[in-house]
C-alpha positions as CSV (number, residue, x, y, z in Angstrom):
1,X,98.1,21.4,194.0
2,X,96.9,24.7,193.5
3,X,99.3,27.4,192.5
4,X,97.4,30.4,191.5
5,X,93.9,31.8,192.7
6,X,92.0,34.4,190.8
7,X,89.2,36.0,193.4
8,X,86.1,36.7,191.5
9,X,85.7,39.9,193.7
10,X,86.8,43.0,195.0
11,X,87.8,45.3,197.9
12,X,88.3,43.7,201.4
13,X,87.7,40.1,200.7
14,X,90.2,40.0,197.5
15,X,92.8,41.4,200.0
16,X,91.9,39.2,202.3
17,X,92.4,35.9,200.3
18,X,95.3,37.4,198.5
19,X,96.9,37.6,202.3
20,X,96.7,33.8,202.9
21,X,97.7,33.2,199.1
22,X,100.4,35.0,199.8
23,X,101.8,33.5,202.9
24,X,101.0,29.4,201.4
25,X,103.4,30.5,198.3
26,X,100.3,31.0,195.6
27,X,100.3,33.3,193.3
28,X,97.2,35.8,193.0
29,X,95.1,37.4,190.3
30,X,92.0,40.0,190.2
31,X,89.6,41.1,188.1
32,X,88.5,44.9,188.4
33,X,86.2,46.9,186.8
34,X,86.9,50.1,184.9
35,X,85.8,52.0,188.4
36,X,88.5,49.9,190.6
37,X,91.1,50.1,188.2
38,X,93.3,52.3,190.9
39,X,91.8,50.0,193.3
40,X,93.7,47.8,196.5
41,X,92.7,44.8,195.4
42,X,93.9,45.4,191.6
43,X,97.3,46.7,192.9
44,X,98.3,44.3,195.6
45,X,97.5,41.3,193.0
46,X,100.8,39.7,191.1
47,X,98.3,39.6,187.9
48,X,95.0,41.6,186.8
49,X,92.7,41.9,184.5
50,X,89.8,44.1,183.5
51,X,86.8,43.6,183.2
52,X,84.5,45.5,180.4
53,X,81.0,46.1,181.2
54,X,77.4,47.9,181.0
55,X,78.4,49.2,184.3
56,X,80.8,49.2,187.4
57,X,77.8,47.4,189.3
58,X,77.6,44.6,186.7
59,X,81.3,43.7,186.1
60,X,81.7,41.4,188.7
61,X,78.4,39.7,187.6
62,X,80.0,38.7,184.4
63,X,80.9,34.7,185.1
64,X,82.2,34.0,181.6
65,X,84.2,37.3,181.4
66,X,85.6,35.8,184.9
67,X,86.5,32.3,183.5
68,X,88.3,33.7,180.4
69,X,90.5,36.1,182.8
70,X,91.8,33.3,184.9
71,X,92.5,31.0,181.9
72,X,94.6,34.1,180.5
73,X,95.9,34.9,183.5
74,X,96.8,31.3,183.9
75,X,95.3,30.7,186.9
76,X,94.2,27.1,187.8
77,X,91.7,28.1,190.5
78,X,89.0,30.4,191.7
79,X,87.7,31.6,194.9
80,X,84.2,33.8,194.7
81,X,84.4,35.6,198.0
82,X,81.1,36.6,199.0
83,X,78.3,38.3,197.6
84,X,78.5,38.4,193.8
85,X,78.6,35.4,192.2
86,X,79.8,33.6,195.5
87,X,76.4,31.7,195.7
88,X,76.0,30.9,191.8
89,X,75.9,27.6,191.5
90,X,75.9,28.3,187.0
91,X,79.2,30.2,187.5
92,X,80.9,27.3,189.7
93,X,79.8,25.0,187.0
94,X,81.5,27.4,184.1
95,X,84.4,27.3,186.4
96,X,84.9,23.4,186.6
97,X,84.0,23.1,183.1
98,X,87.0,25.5,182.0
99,X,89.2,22.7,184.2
100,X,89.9,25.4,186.6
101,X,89.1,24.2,190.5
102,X,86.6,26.2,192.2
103,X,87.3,26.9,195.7
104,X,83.8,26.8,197.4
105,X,80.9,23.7,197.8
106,X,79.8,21.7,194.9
107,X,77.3,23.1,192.6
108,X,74.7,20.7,193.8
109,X,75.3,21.8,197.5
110,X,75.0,25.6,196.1
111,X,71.5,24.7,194.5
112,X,70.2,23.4,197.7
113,X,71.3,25.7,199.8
114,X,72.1,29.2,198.3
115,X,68.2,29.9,197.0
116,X,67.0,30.5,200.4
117,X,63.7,28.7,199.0
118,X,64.7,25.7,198.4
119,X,67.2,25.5,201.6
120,X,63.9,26.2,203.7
121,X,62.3,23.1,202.3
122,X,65.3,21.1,202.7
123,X,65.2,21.9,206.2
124,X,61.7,21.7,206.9
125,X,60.7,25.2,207.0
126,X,57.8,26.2,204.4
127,X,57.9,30.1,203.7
128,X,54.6,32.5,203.0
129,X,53.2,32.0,199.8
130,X,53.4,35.9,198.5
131,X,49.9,35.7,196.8
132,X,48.3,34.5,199.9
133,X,49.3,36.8,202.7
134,X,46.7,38.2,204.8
135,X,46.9,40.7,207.6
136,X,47.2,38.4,210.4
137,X,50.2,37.1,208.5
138,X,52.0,40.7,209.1
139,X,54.8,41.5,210.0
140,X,57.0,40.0,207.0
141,X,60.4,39.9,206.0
142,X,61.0,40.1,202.3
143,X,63.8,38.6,200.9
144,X,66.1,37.7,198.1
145,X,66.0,34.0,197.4
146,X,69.6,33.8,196.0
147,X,71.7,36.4,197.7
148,X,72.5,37.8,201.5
149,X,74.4,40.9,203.2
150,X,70.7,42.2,203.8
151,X,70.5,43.1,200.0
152,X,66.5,42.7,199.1
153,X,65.3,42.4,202.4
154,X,62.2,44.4,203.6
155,X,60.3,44.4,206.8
156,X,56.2,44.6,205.4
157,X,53.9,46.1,208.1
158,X,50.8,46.7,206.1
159,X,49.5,44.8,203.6
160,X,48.9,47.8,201.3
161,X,52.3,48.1,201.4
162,X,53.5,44.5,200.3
163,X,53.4,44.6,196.6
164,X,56.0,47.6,196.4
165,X,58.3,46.3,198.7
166,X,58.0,43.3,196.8
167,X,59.0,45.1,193.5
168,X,62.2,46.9,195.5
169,X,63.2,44.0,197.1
170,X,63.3,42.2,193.6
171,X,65.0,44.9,192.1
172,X,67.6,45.6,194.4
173,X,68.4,41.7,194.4
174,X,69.0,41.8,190.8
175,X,71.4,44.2,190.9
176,X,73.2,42.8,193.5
177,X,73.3,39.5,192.5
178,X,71.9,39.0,189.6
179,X,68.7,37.1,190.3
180,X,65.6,38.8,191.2
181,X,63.9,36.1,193.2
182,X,62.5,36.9,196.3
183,X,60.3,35.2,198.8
184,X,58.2,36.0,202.2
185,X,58.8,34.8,206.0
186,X,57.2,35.2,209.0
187,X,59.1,38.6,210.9
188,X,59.7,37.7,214.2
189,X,60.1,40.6,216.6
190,X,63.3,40.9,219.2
191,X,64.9,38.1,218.0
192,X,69.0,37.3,218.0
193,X,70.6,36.7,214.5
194,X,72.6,33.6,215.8
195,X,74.9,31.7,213.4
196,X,77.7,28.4,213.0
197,X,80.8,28.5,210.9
198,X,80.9,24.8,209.4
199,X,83.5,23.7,207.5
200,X,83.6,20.2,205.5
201,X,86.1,17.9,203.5
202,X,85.3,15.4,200.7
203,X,85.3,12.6,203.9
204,X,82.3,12.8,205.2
205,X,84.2,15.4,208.3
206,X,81.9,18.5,209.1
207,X,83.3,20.9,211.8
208,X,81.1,22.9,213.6
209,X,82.9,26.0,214.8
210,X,80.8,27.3,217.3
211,X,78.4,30.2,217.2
212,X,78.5,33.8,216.4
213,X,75.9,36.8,217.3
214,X,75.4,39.0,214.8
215,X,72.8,40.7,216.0
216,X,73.5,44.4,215.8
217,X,72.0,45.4,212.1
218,X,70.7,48.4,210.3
219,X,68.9,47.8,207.0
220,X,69.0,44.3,207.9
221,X,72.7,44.3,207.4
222,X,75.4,43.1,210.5
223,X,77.4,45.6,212.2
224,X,79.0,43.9,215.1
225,X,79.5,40.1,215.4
226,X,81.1,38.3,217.9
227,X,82.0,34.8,218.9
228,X,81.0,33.0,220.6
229,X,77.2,33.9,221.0
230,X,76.6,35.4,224.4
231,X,73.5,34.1,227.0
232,X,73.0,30.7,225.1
233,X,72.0,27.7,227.0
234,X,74.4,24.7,226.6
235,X,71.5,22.9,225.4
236,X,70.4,25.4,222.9
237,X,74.0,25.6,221.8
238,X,74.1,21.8,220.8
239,X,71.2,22.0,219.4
240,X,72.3,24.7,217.0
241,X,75.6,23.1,215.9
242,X,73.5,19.7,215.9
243,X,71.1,21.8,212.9
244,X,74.3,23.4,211.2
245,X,76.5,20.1,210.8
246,X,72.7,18.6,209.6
247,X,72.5,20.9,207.3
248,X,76.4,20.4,205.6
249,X,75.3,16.8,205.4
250,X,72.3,17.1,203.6
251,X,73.6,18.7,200.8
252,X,77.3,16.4,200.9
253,X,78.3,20.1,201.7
254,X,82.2,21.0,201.0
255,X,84.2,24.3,202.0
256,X,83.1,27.0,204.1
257,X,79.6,27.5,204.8
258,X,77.1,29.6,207.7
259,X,74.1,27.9,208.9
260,X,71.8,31.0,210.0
261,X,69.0,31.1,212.8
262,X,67.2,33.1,214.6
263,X,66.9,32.9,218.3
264,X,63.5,33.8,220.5
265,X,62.4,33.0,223.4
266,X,64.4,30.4,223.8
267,X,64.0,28.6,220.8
268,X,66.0,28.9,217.1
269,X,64.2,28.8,213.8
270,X,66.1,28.4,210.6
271,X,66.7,31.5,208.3
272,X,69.3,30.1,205.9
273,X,72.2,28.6,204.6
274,X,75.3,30.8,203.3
275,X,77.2,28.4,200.8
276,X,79.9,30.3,201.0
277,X,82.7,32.5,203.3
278,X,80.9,35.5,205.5
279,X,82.2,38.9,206.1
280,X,82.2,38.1,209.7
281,X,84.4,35.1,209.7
282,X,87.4,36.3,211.3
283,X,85.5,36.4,215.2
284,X,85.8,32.4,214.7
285,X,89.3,32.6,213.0
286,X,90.4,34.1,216.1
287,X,88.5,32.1,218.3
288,X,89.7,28.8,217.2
289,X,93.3,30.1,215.8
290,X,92.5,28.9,212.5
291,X,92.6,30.7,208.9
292,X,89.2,29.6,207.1
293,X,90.4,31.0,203.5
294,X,93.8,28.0,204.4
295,X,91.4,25.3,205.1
296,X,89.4,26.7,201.8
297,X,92.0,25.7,199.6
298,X,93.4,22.8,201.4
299,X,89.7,21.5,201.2
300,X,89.4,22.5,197.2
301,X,93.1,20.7,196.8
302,X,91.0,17.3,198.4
303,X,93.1,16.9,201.7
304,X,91.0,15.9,204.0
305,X,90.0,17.9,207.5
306,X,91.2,16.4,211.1
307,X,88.4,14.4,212.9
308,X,88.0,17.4,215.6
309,X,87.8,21.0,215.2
310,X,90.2,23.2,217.2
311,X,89.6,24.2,220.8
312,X,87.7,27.1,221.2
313,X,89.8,30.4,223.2
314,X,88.7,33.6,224.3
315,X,85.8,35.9,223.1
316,X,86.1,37.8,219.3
317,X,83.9,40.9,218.5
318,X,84.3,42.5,214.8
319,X,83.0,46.0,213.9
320,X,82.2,47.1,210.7
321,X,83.2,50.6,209.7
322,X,81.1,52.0,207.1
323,X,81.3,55.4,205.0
324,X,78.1,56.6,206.4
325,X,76.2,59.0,208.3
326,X,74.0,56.8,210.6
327,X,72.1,60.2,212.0
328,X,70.7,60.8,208.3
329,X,68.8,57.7,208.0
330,X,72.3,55.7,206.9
331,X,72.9,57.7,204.3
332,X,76.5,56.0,202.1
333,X,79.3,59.4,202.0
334,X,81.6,59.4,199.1
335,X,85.4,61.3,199.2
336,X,88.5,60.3,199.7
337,X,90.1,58.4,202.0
338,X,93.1,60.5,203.2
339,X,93.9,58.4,205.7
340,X,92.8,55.0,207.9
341,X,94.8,52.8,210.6
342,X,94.2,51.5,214.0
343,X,96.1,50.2,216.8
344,X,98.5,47.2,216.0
345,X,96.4,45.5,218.9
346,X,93.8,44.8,216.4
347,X,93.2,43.4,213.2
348,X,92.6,45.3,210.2
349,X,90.9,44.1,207.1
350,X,89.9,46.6,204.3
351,X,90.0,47.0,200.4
352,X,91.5,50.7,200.9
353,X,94.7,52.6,201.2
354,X,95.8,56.2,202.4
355,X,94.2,58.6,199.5
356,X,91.9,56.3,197.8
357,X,88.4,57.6,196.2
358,X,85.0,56.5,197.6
359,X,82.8,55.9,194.8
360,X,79.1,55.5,194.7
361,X,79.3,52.1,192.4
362,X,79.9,49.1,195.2
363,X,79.4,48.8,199.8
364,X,79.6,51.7,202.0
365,X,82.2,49.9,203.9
366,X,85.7,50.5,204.7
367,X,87.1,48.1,207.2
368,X,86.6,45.4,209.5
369,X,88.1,45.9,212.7
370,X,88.1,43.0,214.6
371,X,89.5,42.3,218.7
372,X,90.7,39.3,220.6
373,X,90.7,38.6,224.3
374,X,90.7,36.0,226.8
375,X,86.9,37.0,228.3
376,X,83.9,38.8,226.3
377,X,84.2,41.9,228.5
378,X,88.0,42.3,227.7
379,X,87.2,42.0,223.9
380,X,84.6,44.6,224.0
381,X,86.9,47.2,226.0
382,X,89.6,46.4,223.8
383,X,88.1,47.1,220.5
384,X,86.3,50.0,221.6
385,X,89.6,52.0,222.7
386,X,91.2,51.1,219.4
387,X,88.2,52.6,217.4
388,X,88.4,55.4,219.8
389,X,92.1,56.0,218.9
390,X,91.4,54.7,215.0
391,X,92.5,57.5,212.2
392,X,90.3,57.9,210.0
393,X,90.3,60.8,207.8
394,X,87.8,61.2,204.9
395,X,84.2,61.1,204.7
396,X,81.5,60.7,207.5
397,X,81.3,57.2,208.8
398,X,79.5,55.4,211.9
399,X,82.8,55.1,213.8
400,X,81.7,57.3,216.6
401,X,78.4,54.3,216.7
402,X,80.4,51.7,216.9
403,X,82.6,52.9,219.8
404,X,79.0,53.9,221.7
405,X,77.6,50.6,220.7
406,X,80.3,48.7,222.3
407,X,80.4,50.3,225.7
408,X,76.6,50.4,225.9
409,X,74.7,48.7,228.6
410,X,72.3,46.7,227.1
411,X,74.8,45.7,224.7
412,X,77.5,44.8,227.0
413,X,74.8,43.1,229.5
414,X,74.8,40.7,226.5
415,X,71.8,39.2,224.1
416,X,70.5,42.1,222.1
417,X,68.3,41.8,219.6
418,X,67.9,43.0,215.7
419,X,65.7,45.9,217.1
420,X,68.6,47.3,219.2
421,X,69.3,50.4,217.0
422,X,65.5,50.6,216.2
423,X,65.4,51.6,220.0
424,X,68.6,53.4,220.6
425,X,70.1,55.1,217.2
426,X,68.9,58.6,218.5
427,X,71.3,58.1,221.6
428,X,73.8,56.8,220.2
429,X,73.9,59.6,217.5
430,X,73.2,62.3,219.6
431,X,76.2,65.1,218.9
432,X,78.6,65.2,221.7
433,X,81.4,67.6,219.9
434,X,84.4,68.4,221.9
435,X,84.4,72.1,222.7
436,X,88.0,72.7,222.5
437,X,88.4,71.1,219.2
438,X,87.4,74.1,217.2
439,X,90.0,76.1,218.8
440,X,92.8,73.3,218.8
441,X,92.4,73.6,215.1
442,X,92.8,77.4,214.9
443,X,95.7,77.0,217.0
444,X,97.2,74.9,214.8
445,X,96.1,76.6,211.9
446,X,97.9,79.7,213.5
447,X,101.2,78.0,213.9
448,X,104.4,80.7,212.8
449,X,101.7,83.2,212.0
450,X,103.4,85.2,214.8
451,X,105.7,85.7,212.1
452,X,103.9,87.5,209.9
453,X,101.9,90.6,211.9
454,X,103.6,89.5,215.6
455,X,102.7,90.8,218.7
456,X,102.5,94.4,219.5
457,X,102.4,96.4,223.0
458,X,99.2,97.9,222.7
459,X,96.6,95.3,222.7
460,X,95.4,93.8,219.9
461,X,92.1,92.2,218.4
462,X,91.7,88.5,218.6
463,X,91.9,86.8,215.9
464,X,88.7,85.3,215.2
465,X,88.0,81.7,213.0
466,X,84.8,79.7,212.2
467,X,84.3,75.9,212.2
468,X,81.5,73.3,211.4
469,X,81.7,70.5,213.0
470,X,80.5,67.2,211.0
471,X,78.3,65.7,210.4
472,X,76.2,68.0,212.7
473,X,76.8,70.8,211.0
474,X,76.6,73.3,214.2
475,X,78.5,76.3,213.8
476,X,81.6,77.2,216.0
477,X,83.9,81.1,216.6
478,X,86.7,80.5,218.1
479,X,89.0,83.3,219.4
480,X,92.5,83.5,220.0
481,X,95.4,85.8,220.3
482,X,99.2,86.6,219.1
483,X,100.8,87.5,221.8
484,X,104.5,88.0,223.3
485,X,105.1,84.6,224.7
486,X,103.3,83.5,221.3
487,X,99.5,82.2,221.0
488,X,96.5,82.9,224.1
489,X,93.6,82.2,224.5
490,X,90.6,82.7,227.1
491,X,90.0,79.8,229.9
492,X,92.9,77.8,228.6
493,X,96.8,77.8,228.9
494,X,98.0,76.9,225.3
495,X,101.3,75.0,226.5
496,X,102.3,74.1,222.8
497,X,100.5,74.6,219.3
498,X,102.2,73.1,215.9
499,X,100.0,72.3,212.6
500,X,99.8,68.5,214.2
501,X,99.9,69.2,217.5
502,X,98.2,71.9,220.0
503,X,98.5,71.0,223.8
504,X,96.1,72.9,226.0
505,X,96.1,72.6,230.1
506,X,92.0,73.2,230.8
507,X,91.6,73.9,234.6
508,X,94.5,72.0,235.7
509,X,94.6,69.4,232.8
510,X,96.8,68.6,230.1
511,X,95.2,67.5,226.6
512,X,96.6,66.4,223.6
513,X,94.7,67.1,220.3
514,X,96.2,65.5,217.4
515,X,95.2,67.7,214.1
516,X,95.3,67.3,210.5
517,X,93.9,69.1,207.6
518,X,93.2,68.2,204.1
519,X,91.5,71.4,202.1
520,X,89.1,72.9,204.2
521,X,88.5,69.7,206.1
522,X,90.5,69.7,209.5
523,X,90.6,66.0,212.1
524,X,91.5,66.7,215.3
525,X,91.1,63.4,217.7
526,X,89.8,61.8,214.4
527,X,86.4,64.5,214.6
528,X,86.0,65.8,211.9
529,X,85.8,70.0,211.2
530,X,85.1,71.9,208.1
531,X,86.8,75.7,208.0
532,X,84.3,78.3,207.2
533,X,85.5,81.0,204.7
534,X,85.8,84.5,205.9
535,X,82.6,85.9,204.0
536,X,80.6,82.7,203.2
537,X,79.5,82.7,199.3
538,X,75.8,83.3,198.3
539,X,74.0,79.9,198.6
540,X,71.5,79.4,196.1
541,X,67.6,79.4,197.1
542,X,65.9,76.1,196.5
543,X,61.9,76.7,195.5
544,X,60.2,75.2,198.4
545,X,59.2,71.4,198.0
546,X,62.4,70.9,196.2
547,X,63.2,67.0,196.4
548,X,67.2,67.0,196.0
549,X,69.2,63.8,196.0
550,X,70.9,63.1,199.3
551,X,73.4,61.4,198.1
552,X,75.4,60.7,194.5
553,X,74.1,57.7,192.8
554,X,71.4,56.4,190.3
555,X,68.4,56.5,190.0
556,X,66.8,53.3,189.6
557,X,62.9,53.9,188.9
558,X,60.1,56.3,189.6
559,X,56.5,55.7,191.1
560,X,54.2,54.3,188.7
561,X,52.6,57.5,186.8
562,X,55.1,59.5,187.8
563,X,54.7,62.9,185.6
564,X,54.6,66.4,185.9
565,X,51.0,67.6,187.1
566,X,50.1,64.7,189.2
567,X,48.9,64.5,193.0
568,X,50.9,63.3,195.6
569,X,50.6,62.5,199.1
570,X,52.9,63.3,201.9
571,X,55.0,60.6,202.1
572,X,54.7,59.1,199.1
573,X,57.3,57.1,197.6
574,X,58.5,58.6,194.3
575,X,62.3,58.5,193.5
576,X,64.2,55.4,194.1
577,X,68.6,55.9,194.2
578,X,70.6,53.5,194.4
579,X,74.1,54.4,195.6
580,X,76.6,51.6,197.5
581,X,74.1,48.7,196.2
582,X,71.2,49.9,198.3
583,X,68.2,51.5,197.4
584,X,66.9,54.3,199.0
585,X,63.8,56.1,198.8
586,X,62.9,60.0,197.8
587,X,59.5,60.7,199.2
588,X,57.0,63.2,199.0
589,X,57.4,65.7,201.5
590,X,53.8,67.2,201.6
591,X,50.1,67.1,199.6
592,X,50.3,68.5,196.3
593,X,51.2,68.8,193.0
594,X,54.5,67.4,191.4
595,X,55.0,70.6,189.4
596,X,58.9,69.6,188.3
597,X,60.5,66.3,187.3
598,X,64.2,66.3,186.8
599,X,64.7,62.4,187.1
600,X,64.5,59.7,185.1
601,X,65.9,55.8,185.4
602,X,69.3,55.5,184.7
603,X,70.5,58.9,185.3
604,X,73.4,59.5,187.3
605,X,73.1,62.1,189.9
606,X,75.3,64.0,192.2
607,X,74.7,64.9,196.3
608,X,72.5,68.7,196.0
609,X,70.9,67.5,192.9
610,X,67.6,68.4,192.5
611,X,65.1,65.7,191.3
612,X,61.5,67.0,191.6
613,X,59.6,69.8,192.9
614,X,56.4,69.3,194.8
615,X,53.9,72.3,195.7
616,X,51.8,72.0,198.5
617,X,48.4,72.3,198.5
618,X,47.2,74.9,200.5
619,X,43.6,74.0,200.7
């Protein structure tokens, strides 16, 4: 019997293990790197251990640093979480070896399975041979053979363009995982990402636990899931837990695993097997009122599985809150995270805590948020409100998508595709700022004030304040006065204003603004404002064609030839960052000359820093 579990992992998914370890009377160990020393998952542990490595990205890569942490720690098993080394069939090896049990499938199951290659053939499906693609081949998907979370994956239009998205994809799937292998499928357009949860014992029992859509992506990473899949026929359903429970058996499969399609007219083509526990697995734990990490461990202890999954119950959508700024191309935000709950109606599963730091080294994402209900429709509405009414203080994220997402009509209509933010990010990004936020936070701002200066009988100036709003970054005066019967101001009644809490009846209504500052930053209804000084400080003048880094993080490589004096094109590729495990592209934003070169591989670099200078060519 198992009795204590080191997760080789961090953040959400090392809570989220240590939650059921907790409750089934095991105790719990991490491993952190020198970056997540403060960390949730480091604190909330009953043992830890660091670490030591090259860097905070590599860490968690290190499977024989892991194996000698549990044996010190005393551990007598191991769960890998997902991404990482969850898929490393060398590391669950080194784990059995060391007499430790290793709580996922057998390393044979992981070799079949986890290189996406090799599960492709297993399954009958032959991918594009990269050296052979022609144009009528286009478009392709790039992807890395032993990894997923949409880590090395690349959608190839032209065929000039192929070999460098091969070398990025590559690239970024070494860092992530450790294993640079990528290969090349067929893209096919406006399809659904459609997936089963199976789950297996020693016995020869494979559950399938119905399907989940987790269609709504950007970079080829999921945002929303849900379970079940919406709009599928009964028969394509069968067919698709009939592929996924074929798939477990193949391999003598054992644990948790996600058999992957995707669904087109009509028909579902194999993607992939993930040997291992998804991010999204909680739509089918509350689904089928089960706990998947339990059944983990009861599975790893050799108890074997009843004959029939659970009855299915209800609809379950899960969103995924990211620090990020979906207008700017997705760019990952850093800070601090001053503060993050949501309604008790929901679940809540995250690696942070009120005033952690958001660091440039691992995911841009906070939290899942996840909603039950008895009907799809229900589920969507009730998740929705509780983003709507989330806190969350700190940098920019995509909760203001997510909410839009959820109460859109194609989405809600049921069966979008991958392409749905292709077709509707502008919309659902568009600024809608609330115009009496600016003043709710000068009211509050202004609280006692009256104090200090008071009303007088002749009248008075307004006061007058200045606020940003973010991440649009428009500009906002707000006036207000100090008057006898306290603070005033034009085309509202201010009925009450404290430094939480400023009521304001507009033509007839009462609203309630909920406000709370940190610095210069001010929330009110969870939007966020920046106070603008008095007299705003000289900003410095950038030389025109400045390339500055849009975000902190590192740079990774530079276009071949990359020097000082060379010719660009508009457009061109040149600087590659990569900050939260993504790469992300600096490009040339004109013809010219690169006439300044401040970067160079493996230098950190902050948000504002500038990287390159290209003049244009004015001929």
């Amino acid at each position: 019997m198992i009795t204590s579990v080191l997760v080789a992992n961090r953040g959400e998914i090392a809570c989220r293990v240590f939650r059921t370890c907790a409750e089934l009377g095991i105790r719990t160990v991490a491993v952190y790197s020198d970056a997540d020393e403060d960390a949730l998952h480091a604190r909330v542990a009953d043992a830890a251990v660091r670490l030591p490595g090259a860097s905070p990205a590599e860490t968690y890569l290190r499977g024989d640093l892991i194996v000698k942490a549990a044996l010190a720690a005393g551990a007598d098993a191991v769960h890998p979480g997902y991404g990482f080394l969850s898929e490393n069939a060398d590391f669950a090896r080194a784990v059995a070896d060391a007499g430790l049990t290793w709580i996922g499938p057998p390393p044979e199951a992981i070799e079949a399975m986890a290189s996406k290659t090799r599960a492709k053939e297993l399954m009958g499906v032959e991918p594009l041979k990269t050296g052979g693609i022609t144009a009528g081949d286009l478009p392709v998907l790039v992807k890395a053979a032993a990894g997923g979370g949409g880590r090395g994956m690349r959608v190839v239009r032209e065929l000039s363009d192929l070999d460098e998205q091969l070398a990025a994809a590559g690239a970024e799937a070494l860092s992530a995982f450790g294993d640079g292998e990528v290969f090349v499928e067929p893209y096919i357009e406006g399809g659904r990402h459609v997936e089963v949860q199976v789950m297996a014992d020693a016995y020869g029992t494979v559950w399938a636990l119905g399907t989940r859509d987790c269609s709504l992506q950007r970079r080829h990473q999921k945002v929303i899931e849900e379970a079940p899949a919406p709009g599928l026929t009964p028969e394509l359903e069968a067919f698709l837990r009939e592929m996924a429970v074929r798939a477990a058996r193949a391999t003598d499969y054992r644990g948790a695993g996600t058999v992957e399609f995707l669904v087109a007219d009509g028909k579902a083509h194999f993607l992939e097997m993930n040997t291992r526990l998804q991010v999204e697995h909680p739509v089918t734990e509350a689904v089928f009122g089960v706990d998947l990490v339990a059944l983990q461990l009861r599975v790893a202890e050799g108890e074997p599985l009843d004959e029939e999954p659970p009855v299915a119950r209800g609809h379950s959508v899960e969103a995924r809150l990211y620090a990020e700024d979906p207008a700017a191309g997705w760019a990952p935000q850093t800070g601090t995270l001053h503060r993050l709950s949501v309604p008790e109606a929901v679940r809540l599963d995250t690696g942070f805590t009120d005033g952690d730091p958001i660091g440039v080294h691992y995911d841009a994402m906070l939290a899942k948020v996840v909603a039950h209900a008895p009907t799809r429709a229900e589920a969507l509405r009730k998740l929705a409100g509780a983003l709507e009414r989330a806190v969350v203080h700190g940098p920019v994220t995509n909760r203001e998508l997510l909410v839009r997402s959820l109460r859109h009509d194609e989405f809600i209509a049921g069966g979008a595709d991958t392409g749905f933010y292709d077709r509707h990010l502008a919309a659902l990004t568009a600024p809608s700022p609330d115009p009496y936020a600016p003043l709710a936070a000068a009211l509050a701002d202004a609280h006692g004030r009256s104090r200090f200066g008071g009303w007088r009988n002749v009248a008075s100036q307004p006061q007058v304040k200045h606020y940003r709003t973010e991440p649009d970054g428009a500009e906002h005066e707000v006036r207000y006065r100090h008057t006898r019967d306290g603070l005033a101001a034009d085309g509202v009644r201010v009925v009450r204003a404290t430094p939480a809490l400023v009521v304001l009846e507009v033509d007839g209504v009462v609203r309630k603004f909920d406000v709370a500052a940190h610095g210069e930053r001010v929330y009110v209804n969870g939007a966020a404002l920046t106070a603008l000084p008095r007299l705003p400080e000289p900003v410095a003048r950038q030389e025109p064609g400045s390339l500055l880094a849009p975000m902190p993080g590192t740079v990774v490589r530079l276009a071949e030839g990359l020097a000082e004096g060379v010719t660009v094109a508009a457009g061109q590729p040149l600087i590659w960052l990569e900050a939260m495990k993504m790469e992300h592209r600096i490009t040339a934003p004109a013809s010219g000359t690169l006439t300044a070169l401040h970067a160079a591989p493996g230098r950190q670099v902050e948000v504002g820093a500038l990287l390159a200078v290209v003049q244009e060519d004015q001929s």
